[in-house]
Structures are given as C-alpha cells and as structure tokens.
MARBA-3410 file (N, C-alpha, C, O; in Angstrom, 1 decimal):
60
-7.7,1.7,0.0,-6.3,1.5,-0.4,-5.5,2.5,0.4,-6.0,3.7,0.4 ~ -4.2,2.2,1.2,-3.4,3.1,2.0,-2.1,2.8,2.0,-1.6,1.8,2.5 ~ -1.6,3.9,1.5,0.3,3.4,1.4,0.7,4.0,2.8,0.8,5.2,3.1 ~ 1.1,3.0,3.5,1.7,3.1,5.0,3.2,3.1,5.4,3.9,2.0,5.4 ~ 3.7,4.3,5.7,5.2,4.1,5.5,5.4,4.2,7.2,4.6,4.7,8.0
6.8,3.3,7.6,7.4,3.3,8.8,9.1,4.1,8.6,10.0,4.1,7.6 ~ 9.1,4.6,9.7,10.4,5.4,9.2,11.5,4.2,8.9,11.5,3.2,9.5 ~ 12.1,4.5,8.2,13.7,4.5,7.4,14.8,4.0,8.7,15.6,3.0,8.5 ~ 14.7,4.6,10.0,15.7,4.0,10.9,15.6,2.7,11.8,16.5,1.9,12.3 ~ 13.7,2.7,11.7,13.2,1.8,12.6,13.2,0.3,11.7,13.1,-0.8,12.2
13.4,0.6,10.3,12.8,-1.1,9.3,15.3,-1.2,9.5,16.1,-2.1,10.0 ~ 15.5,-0.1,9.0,17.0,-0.2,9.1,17.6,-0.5,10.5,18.6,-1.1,10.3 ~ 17.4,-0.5,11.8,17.6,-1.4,12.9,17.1,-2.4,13.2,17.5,-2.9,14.3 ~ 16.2,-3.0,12.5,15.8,-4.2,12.7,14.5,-4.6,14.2,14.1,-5.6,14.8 ~ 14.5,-2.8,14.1,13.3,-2.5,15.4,12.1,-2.8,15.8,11.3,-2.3,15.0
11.7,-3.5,16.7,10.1,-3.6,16.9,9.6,-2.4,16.6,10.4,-1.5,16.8 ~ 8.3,-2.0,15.9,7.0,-0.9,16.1,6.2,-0.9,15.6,6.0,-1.5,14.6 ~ 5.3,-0.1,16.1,4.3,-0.4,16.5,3.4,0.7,15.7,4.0,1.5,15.0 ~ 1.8,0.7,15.8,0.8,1.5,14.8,1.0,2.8,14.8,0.6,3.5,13.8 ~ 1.7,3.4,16.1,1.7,5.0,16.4,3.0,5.3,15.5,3.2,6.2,14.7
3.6,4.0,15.8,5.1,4.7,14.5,4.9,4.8,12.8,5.9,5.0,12.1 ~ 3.7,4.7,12.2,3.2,4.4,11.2,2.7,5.9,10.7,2.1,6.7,11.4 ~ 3.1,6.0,9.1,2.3,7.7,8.7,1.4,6.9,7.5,1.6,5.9,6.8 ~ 0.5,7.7,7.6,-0.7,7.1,6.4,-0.6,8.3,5.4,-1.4,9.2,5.8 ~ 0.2,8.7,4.1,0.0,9.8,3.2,-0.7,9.7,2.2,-0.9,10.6,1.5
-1.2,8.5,2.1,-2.3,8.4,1.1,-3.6,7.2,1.5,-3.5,6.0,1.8 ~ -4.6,7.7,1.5,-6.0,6.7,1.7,-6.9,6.9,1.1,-6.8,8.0,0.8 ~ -7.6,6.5,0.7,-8.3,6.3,-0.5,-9.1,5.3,-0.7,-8.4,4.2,-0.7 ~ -10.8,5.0,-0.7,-11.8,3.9,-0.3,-12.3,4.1,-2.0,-12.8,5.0,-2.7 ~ -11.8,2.9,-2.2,-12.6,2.1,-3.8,-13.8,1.6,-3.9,-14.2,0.8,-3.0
-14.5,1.9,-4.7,-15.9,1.0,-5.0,-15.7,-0.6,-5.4,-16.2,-1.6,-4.8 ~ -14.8,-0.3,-6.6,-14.7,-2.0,-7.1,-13.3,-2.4,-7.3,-12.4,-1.6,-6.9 ~ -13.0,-3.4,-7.7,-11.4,-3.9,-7.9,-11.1,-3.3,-8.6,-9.9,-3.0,-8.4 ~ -11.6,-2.7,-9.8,-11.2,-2.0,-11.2,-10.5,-0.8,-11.0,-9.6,-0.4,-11.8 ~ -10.8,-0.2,-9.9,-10.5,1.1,-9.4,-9.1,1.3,-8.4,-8.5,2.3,-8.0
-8.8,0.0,-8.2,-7.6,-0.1,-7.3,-6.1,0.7,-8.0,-5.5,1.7,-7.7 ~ -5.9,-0.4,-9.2,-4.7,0.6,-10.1,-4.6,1.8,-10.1,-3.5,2.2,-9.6 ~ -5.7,2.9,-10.7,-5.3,3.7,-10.8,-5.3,4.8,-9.2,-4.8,6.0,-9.1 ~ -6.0,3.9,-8.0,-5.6,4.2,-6.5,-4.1,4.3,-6.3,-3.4,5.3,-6.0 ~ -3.4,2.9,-6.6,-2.0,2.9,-6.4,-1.4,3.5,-7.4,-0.3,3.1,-7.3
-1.7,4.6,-8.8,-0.9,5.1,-9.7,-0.8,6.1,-8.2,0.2,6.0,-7.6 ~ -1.9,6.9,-7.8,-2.1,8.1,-7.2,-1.4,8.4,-5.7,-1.3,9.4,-5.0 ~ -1.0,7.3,-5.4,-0.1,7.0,-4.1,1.3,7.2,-4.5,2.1,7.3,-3.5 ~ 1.6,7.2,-5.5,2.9,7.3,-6.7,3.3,5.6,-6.9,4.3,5.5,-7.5 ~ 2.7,4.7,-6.6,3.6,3.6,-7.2,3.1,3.2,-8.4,2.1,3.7,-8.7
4.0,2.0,-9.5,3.3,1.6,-10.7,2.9,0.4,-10.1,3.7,-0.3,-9.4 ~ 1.4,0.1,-10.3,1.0,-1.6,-10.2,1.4,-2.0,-10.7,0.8,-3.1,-10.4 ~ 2.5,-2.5,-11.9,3.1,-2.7,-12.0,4.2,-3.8,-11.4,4.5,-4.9,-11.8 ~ 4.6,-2.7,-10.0,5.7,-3.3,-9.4,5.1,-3.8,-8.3,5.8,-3.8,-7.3 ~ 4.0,-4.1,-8.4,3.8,-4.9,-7.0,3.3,-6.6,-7.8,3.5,-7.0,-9.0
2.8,-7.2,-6.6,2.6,-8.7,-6.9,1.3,-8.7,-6.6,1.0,-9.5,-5.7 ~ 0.5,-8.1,-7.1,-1.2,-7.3,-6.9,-2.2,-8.8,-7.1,-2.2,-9.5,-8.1 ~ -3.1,-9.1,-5.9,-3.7,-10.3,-6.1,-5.3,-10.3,-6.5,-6.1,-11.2,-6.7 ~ -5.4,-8.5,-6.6,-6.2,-8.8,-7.6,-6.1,-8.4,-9.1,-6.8,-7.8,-9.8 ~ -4.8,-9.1,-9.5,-4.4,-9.3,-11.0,-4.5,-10.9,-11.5,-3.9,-11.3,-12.5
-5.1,-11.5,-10.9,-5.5,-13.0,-11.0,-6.5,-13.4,-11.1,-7.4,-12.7,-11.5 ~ -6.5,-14.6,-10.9,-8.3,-14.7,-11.6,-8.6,-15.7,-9.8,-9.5,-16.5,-9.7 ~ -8.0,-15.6,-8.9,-8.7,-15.7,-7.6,-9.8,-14.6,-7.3,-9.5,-13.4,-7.4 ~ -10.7,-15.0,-6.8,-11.7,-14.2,-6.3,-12.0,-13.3,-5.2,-12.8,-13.8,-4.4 ~ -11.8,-12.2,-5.0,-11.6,-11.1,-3.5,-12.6,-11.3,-2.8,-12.7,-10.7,-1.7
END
C-alpha cells in the first residue's frame, strides 16, 4: 500500500509528469486484504473515503 503525492502546481497546470515528480510518504507491504484499512488509516486517510475494491465481494 503507498500514498503517492504529485505536487499541487503540476496536477493545478494541467502538467505532464512523470515518476521522478512523484514523493512516496508512506509504503507499507500487507499480508492479506484484511490489513489494507488499517494501512490506509496509517497513511492518514479514512477508507472510508475512498471507493476501495476490496470492499466488494469481487475477488483480488
């Protein structure tokens, strides 16, 4: 699990970029699906607010 941010000027100009423009502040390797939530509490977001696909009953 890795929350990947691109800077703020480059998504706000409508800029190409690329992997080097990319900061990784959180990474984090899960065992099972069960363990993902509380990965993304720890990145600071609520699962919650995402549209999480393994909150379904499709299979990973």
């Amino acid at each position: 699990m890795a929350a990947i941010e691109v800077p703020k000027q480059l998504v706000d100009n409508d800029a190409s970029f690329f992997e080097e423009d990319m900061v990784t502040p959180y990474l984090k390797i899960v065992d099972t699906v069960e363990q993902v939530d509380t990965a993304v509490m720890e990145a600071g977001v609520d699962p919650e607010d995402l549209n999480a696909p393994w909150h379904n009953d499709f299979p990973l």
